[in-house]
N, C-alpha and C positions, 0 to 999 in steps of 0.2 A: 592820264594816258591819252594816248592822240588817236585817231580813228587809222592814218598809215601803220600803225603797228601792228592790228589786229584784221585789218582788209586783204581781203583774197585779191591777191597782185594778178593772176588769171583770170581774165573776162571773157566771154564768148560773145561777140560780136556776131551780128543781123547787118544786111541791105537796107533801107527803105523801097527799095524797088522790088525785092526777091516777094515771094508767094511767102504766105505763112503755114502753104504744104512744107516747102523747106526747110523753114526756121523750123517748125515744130521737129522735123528730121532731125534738125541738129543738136536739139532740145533734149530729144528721146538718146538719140546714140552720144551725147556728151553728159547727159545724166545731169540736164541745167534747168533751172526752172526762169530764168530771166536772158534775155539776150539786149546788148546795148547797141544801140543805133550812132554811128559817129561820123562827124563833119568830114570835109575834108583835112582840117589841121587837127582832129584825133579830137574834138570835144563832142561830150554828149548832147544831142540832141533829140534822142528819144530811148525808151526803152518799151520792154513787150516782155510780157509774164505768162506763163502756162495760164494764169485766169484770164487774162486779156484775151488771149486764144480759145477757152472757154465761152468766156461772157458774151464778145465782141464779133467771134466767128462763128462757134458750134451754136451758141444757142440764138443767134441773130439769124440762123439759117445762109449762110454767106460761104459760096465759092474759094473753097481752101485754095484753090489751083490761081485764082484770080484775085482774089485779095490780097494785098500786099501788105508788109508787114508795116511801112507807111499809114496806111490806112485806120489801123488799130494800136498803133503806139500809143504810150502818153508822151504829147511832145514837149518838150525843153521841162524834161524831170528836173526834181529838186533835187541837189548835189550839194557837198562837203566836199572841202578841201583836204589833204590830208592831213595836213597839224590841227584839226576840230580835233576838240574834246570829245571823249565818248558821251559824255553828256549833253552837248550842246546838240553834238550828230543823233540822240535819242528826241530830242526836243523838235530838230527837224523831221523826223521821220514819222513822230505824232503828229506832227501838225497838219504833215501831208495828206492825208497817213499812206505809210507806206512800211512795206516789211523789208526792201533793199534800196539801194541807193548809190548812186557811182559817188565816186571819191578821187578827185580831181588834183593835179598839182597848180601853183601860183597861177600859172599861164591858163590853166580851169582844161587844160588835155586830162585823159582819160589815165589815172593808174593803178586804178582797183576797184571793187564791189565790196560794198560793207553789207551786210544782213543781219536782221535780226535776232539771229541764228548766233550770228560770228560775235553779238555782245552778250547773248545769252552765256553763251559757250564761255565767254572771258570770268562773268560773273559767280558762272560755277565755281571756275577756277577759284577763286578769290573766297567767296564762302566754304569751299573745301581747304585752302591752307586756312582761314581764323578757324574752323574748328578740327583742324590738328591742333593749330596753337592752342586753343580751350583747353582741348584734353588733355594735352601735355604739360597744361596749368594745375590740372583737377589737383583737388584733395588728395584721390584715388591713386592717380600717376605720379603722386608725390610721395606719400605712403610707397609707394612699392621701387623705390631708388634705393631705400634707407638697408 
């Protein structure tokens, strides 16, 4: 399975010029915990995490109103394309490390946020339908057709 399949297609996008008062605004009232930074032809160039805003602002003692969100990005994040494997796209995201990661088309433009959440979430899936099938193998579940 490819990392486009399971990527949240909605990103919330940041300035690099705006204040990280605003970003975090938009943080708060979009209920996001990352916002991406993008070029002018739509590719990432940085992103900013409710930690970054923690680490980099609150406990740096730094001017929410004055700091910009520039300032405390991480620049030219690590990216996947959208036909990555989930597995390749885990492999980058350890290596990083990182718990999100934009998800890029050919041209490396902006068209989704993968998280570690979003492969979580799949592999649930996945070890909940094997053990339906289990049980629905069992001894037990078998006995009781008859």
């Amino acid at each position: 399975m490819t990392v486009g399949r399971i990527c949240v297609r909605t990103v919330d996008l940041a300035s690099s010029d705006e204040s990280v008062q605003v970003a975090a605004g938009r943080m708060h009232n979009r209920k996001v915990g990352t916002l991406v930074v993008l070029d002018k032809e739509e590719r990432p160039v940085g992103i900013v995490t409710d930690r970054d805003l923690t680490v980099r602002v609150l406990a740096a003692a730094r001017d929410p109103l004055t700091t910009t969100v520039g300032d405390v990005m991480t620049q030219s994040p690590r990216m996947v394309r959208e036909d990555t494997s989930i597995e390749d796209a885990l492999a980058v995201m350890r290596a990083a490390p990182c718990r999100r990661i934009p998800v890029v088309d050919g041209e490396g433009c902006l068209v989704g946020l993968l998280s570690l959440d979003d492969i979580l979430d799949l592999l649930r899936e996945e070890f909940d339908a094997i053990g339906r099938l289990v049980r629905g193998e069992s001894p037990d579940s078998l006995g009781e057709e008859e």
